[in-house]
RODO-2510 file (C-alpha; in nm, 4 decimals, decimal comma):
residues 307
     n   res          X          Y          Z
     1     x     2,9152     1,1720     1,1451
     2     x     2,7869     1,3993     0,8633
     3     x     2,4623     1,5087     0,8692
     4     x     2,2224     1,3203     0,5848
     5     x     2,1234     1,5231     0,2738
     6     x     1,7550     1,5070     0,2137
     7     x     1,5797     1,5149    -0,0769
     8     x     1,2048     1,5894    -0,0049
     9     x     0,9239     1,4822    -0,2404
    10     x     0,6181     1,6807    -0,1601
    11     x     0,2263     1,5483    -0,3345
    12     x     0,0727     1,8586    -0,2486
    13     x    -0,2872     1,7205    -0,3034
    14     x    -0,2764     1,4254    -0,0586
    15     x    -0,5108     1,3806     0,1961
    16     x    -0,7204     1,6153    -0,0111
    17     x    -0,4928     1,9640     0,0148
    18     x    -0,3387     1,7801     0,3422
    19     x    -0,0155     1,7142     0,2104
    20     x     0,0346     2,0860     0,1339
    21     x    -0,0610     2,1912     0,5038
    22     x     0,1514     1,9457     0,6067
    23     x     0,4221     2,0820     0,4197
    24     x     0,4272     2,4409     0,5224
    25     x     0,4543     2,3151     0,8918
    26     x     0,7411     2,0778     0,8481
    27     x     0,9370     2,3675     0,6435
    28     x     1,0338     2,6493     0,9058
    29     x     1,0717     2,3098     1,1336
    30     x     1,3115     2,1716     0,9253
    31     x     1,5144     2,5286     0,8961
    32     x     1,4989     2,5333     1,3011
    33     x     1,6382     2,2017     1,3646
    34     x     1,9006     2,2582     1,1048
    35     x     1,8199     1,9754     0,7847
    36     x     1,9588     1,9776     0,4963
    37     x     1,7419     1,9547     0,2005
    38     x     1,6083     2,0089    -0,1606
    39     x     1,2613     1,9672    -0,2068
    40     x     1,0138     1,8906    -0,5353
    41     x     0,6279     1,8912    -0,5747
    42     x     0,4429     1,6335    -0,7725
    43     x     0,2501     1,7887    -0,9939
    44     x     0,0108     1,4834    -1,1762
    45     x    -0,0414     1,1369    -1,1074
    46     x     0,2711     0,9081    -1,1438
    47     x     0,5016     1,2148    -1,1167
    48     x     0,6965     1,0590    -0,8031
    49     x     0,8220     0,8003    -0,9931
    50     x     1,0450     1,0518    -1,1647
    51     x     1,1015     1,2546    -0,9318
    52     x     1,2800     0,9540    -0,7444
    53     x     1,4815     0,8472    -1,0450
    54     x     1,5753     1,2258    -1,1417
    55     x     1,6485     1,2201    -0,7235
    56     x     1,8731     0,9058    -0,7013
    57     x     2,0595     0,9486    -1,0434
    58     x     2,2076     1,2889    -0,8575
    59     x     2,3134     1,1262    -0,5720
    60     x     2,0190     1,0981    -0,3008
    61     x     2,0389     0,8194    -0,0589
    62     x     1,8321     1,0645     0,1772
    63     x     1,4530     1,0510     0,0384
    64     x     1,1881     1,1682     0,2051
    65     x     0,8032     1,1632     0,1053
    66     x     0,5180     1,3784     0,2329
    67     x     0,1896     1,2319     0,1156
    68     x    -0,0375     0,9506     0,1522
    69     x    -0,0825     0,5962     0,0803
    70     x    -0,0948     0,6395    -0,2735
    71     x     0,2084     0,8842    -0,2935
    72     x     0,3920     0,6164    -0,1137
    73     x     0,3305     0,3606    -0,3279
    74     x     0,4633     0,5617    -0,6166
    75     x     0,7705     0,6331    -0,4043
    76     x     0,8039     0,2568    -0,3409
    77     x     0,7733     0,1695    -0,7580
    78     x     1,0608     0,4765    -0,8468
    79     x     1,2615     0,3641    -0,5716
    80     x     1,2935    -0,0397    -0,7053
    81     x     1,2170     0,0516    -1,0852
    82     x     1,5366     0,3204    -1,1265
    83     x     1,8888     0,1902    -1,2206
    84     x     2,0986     0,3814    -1,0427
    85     x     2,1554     0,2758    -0,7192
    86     x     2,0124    -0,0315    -0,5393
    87     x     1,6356     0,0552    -0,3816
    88     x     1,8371    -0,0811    -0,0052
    89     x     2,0903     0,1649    -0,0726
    90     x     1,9083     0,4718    -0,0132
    91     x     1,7202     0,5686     0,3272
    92     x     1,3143     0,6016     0,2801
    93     x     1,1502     0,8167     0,5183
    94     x     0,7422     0,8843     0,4739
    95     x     0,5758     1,1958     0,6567
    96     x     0,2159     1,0662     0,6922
    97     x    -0,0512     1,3328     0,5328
    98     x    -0,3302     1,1106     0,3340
    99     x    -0,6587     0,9992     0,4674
   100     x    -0,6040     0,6569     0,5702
   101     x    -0,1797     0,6547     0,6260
   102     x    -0,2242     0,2590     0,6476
   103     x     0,1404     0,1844     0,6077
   104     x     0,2889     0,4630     0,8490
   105     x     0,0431     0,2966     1,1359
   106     x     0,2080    -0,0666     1,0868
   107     x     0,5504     0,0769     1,1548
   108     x     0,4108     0,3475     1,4046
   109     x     0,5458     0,6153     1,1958
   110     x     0,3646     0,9654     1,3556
   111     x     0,1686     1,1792     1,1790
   112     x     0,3120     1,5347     1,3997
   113     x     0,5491     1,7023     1,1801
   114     x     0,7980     1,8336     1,4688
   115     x     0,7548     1,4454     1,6593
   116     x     0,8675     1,2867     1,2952
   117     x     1,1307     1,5605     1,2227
   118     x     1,2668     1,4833     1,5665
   119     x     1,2770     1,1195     1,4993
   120     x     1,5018     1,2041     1,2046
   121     x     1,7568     1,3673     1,3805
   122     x     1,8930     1,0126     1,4536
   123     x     1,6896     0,7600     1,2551
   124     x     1,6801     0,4858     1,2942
   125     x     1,6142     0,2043     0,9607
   126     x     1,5325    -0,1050     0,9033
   127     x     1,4513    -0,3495     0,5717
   128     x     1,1001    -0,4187     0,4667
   129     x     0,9554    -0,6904     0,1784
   130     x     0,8284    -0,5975    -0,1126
   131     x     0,6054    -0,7621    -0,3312
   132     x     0,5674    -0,7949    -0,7169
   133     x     0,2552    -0,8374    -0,9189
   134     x     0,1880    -0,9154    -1,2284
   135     x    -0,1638    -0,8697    -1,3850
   136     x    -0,3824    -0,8094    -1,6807
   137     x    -0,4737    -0,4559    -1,8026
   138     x    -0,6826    -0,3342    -2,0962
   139     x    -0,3680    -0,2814    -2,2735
   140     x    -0,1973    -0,6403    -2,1727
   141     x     0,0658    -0,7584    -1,9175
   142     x     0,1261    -0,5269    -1,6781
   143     x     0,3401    -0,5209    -1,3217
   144     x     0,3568    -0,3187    -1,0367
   145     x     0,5404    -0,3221    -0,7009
   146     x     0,3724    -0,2879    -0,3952
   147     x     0,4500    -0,2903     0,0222
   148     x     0,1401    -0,2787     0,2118
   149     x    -0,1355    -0,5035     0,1278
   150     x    -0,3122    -0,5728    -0,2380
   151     x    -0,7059    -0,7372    -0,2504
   152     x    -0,8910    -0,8710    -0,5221
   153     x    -1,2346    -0,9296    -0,5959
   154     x    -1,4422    -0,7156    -0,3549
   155     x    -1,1179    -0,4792    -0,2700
   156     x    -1,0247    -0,4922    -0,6563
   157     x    -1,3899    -0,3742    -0,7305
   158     x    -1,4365    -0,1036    -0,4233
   159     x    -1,0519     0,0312    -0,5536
   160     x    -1,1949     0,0718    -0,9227
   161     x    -1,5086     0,2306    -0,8036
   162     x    -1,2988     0,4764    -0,5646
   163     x    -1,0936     0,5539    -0,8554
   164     x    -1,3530     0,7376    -1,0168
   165     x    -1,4389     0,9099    -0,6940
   166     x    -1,1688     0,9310    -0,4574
   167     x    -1,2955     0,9059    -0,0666
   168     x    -1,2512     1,2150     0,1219
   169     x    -1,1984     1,0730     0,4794
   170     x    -1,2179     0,7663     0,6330
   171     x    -1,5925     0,8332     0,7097
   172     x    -1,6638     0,8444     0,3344
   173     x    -1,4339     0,5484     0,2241
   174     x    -1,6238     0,2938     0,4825
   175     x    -1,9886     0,4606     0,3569
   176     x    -1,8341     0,4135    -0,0123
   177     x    -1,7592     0,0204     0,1132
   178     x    -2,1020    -0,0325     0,2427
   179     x    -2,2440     0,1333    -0,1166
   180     x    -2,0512    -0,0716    -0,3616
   181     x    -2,1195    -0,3842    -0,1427
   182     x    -2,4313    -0,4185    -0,2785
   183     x    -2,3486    -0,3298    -0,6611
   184     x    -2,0817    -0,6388    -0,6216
   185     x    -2,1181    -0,9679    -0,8158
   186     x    -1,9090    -1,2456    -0,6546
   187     x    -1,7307    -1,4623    -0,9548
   188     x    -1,5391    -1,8051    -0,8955
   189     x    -1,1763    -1,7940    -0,8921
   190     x    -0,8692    -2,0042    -0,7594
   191     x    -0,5918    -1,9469    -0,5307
   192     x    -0,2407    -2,1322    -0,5562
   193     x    -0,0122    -2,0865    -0,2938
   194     x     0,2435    -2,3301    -0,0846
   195     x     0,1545    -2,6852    -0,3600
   196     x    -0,2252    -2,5724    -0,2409
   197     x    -0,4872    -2,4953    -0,4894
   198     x    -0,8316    -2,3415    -0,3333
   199     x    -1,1401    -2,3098    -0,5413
   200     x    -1,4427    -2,1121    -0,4641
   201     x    -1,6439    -1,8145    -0,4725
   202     x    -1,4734    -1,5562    -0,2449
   203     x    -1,5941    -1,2192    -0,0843
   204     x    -1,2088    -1,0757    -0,0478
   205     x    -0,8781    -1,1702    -0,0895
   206     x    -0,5463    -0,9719     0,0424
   207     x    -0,1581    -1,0326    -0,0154
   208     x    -0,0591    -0,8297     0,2713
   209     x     0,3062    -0,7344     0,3979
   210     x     0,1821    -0,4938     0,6967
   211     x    -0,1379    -0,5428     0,8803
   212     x    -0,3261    -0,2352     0,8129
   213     x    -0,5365    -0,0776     0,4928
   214     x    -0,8331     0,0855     0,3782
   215     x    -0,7856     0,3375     0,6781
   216     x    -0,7175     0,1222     0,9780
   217     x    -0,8511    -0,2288     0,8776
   218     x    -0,6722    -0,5327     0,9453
   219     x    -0,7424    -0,7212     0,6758
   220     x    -0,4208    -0,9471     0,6953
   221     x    -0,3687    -0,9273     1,0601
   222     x    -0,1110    -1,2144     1,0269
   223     x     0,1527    -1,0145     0,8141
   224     x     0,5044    -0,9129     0,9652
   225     x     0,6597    -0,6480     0,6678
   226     x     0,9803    -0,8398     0,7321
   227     x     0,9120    -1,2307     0,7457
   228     x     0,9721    -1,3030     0,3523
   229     x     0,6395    -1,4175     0,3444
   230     x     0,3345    -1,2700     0,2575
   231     x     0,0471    -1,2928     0,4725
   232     x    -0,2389    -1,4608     0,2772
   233     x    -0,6714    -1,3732     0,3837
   234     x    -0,9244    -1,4860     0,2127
   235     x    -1,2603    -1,5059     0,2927
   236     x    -1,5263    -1,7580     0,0819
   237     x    -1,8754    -1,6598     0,0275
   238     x    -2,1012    -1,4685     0,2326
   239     x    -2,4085    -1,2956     0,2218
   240     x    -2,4338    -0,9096     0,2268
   241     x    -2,5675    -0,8847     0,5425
   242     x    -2,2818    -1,1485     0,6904
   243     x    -2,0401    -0,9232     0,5628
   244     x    -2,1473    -0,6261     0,7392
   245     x    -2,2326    -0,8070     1,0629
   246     x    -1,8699    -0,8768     1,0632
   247     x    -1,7275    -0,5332     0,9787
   248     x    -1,6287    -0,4677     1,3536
   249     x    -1,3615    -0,8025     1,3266
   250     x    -1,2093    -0,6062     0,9882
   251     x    -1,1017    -0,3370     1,3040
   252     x    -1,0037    -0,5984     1,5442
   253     x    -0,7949    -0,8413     1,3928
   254     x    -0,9840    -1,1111     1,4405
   255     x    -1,1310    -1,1670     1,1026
   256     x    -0,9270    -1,5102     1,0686
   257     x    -1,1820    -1,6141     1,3637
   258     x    -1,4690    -1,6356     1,1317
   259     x    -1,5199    -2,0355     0,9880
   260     x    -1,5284    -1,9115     0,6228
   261     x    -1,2138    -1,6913     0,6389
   262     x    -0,8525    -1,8005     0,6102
   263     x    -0,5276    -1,7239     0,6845
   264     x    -0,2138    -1,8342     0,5374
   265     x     0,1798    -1,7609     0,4580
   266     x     0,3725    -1,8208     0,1353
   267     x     0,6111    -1,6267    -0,0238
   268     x     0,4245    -1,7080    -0,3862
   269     x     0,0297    -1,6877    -0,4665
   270     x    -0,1104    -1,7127    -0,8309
   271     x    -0,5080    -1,6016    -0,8781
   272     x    -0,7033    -1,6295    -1,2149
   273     x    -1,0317    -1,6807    -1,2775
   274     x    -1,2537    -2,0242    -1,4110
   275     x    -1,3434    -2,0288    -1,7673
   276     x    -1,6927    -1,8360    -1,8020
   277     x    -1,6250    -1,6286    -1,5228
   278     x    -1,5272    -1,2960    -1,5155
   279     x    -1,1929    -1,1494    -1,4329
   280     x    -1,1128    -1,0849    -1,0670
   281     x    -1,0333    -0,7286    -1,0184
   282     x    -0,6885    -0,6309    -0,8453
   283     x    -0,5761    -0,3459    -0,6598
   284     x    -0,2517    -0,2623    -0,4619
   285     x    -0,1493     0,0002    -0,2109
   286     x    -0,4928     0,1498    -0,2596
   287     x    -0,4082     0,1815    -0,6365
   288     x    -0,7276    -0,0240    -0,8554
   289     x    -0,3986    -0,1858    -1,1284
   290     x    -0,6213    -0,4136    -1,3410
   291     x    -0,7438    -0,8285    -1,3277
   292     x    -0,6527    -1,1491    -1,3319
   293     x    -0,4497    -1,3332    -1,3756
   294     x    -0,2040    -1,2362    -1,1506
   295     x     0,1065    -1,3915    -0,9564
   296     x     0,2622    -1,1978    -0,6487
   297     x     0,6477    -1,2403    -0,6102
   298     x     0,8167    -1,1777    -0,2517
   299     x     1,1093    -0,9641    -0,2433
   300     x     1,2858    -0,9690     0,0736
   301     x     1,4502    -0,6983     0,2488
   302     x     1,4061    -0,4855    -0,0793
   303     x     1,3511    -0,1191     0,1045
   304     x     1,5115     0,0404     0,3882
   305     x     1,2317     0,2423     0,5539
   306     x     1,3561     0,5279     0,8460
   307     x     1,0775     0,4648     1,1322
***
C-alpha cells in the first residue's frame, strides 16, 4: 500500500502563537518518520477555506490541519463548500494546538505531536455529521457549516463579545463567561424540532454533534457525531446566580439533570424570535455567525475524520 500524500494546512496564530510551536515540533518529526507532505500557512481569517479548495482541486485526499477550534471549522466549510471532489472523499486529520481543542477531545484525538504523527502511520477513519445553518446577518441570508456544537442566545452573545476580544486560555474564556453573564438580556424565542414547538425565555441553547465546547464543557452531553441526529439542550430561564451555581454540571454532563433544562434529538430545529423581541444571537464552532432566524440541517456521514 502506498504511503498517503499529505497536504498540511498550518494557522500559525492558533492557540495564541501555539499553532506555530506546534508546528516546528511536528516538522523534523514528520522528516524522521518518513511523511510525505506539502505544507501552507494561513495567513488572515478565512484563508483555510482556500487553501482547502486550492488543496483538493490538485489532487489532495490527504489533508491535514494544525490549529484550533476555529481553524477547524474553516477546514470543515472548504472541505464541503469546494467542487472538486466529494468532502467523504478526502481523509481529514486535525493536530490539536488552540486553547480549548473541543472537537479533538470528543474523538480523543491527542494533542502530542510525535503520539498523533504515530497514529498516522496507519490511521485509522471514520464518517462524522455535519450540520448546516442558515441565519440572518447584517448583510442578509447567510449559511455556514458546522461539526461540533452551535448555541444561541447566551452562547450567541458570549461568542460576539469574545469576538472582539479573543480569550487567551481557558482560564480567561470561563472569567469572560462569568463577565458577560451579567451584561446579558434574556429575550423570548421558539424552538421547533420533531412536530414540537417550545416557547419561552431561555438562558442557552446548543445544536451539538460532539459533546464538548467552550474548552471542555458538555453542553450537549447527549450528542454521538455519528447518529444523524443532532443532540438538542436547552435550558429555560434562570437567574444569574442559578446559572453559576450550576456551572460545575456544564463539566459533568449532567446539566440535562437540572428541572429547567432539556434534552432532545432531531435531525431538524428551526429558532426565531417573537415579534417585539430581539434577535437571538447565533454562533457555531466557536465562530459568533449572526441571528435569528435560523434552521439547522443534518448531514450525515458528510466528513471522514482520521482519529
Amino acid at each position: 500500500m502506498n504511503k498517503p500524500f499529505w497536504h498540511i494546512i498550518v494557522n500559525p496564530v492558533a492557540g495564541h502563537g501555539k499553532g506555530r510551536q506546534i508546528w516546528q515540533q511536528m516538522e523534523p518529526i514528520l522528516q524522521e518518520m518518513g511523511f510525505a507532505y506539502t505544507v501552507a500557512f494561513t495567513e488572515h481569517k478565512g484563508h483555510a477555506l482556500r487553501l482547502v479548495d486550492d488543496a483538493v482541486l490538485r489532487g489532495c485526499r490527504y489533508l491535514m490541519a494544525v490549529g484550533g477550534d476555529g481553524t477547524n471549522h474553516e477546514i470543515a466549510n472548504g472541505l464541503l463548500l469546494q467542487p472538486h471532489a466529494p468532502a467523504r472523499d478526502i481523509a481529514y486529520a486535525l493536530m490539536p494546538a488552540g486553547t480549548g481543542n473541543d472537537w479533538a477531545r470528543t474523538h480523543g484525538i491527542p494533542s502530542d505531536p510525535r503520539t498523533r504523527l504515530t497514529r498516522l502511520q496507519n490511521p485509522e477513519t471514520i464518517f462524522q455529521d455535519a450540520g448546516l445553518a442558515h441565519f440572518e446577518t447584517e448583510n442578509g441570508p447567510s449559511k455556514r457549516y458546522f461539526i461540533n456544537v452551535a448555541g444561541m442566545a447566551y452562547d450567541g452573545f458570549i461568542g460576539q463579545q469574545l469576538q472582539r476580544r479573543p480569550a487567551r486560555n481557558k482560564m480567561e474564556y470561563l472569567l469572560f463567561v462569568g463577565k458577560y453573564l451579567f451584561q446579558y438580556q434574556l429575550s423570548k424565542a421558539a424552538i421547533r424540532f420533531n412536530g414540537q414547538r417550545v416557547e419561552d425565555y431561555f438562558y442557552t441553547i446548543n445544536v451539538g454533534l460532539c459533546k464538548y465546547s467552550g474548552g471542555g464543557m458538555q453542553l450537549t452531553p447527549h450528542a454521538i457525531p455519528d447518529d444523524g441526529l443532532f443532540a438538542l439542550t436547552f435550558a429555560r430561564k434562570l437567574s444569574k446566580l442559578e446559572v453559576l451555581l450550576q456551572t460545575p454540571r456544564f463539566y459533568a454532563g449532567t446539566l440535562l439533570e437540572h428541572p429547567k433544562v432539556e434534552g432532545w434529538q432531531s435531525a431538524r430545529i428551526e429558532v426565531d424570535h417573537l415579534p417585539g423581541e430581539p434577535p437571538t444571537l447565533l454562533e457555531a464552532d466557536g465562530e459568533y455567525l449572526g441571528h435569528t432566524p435560523v434552521v439547522f440541517e443534518l448531514l450525515e456521514a458528510a466528513i471522514q475524520v482520521v482519529l
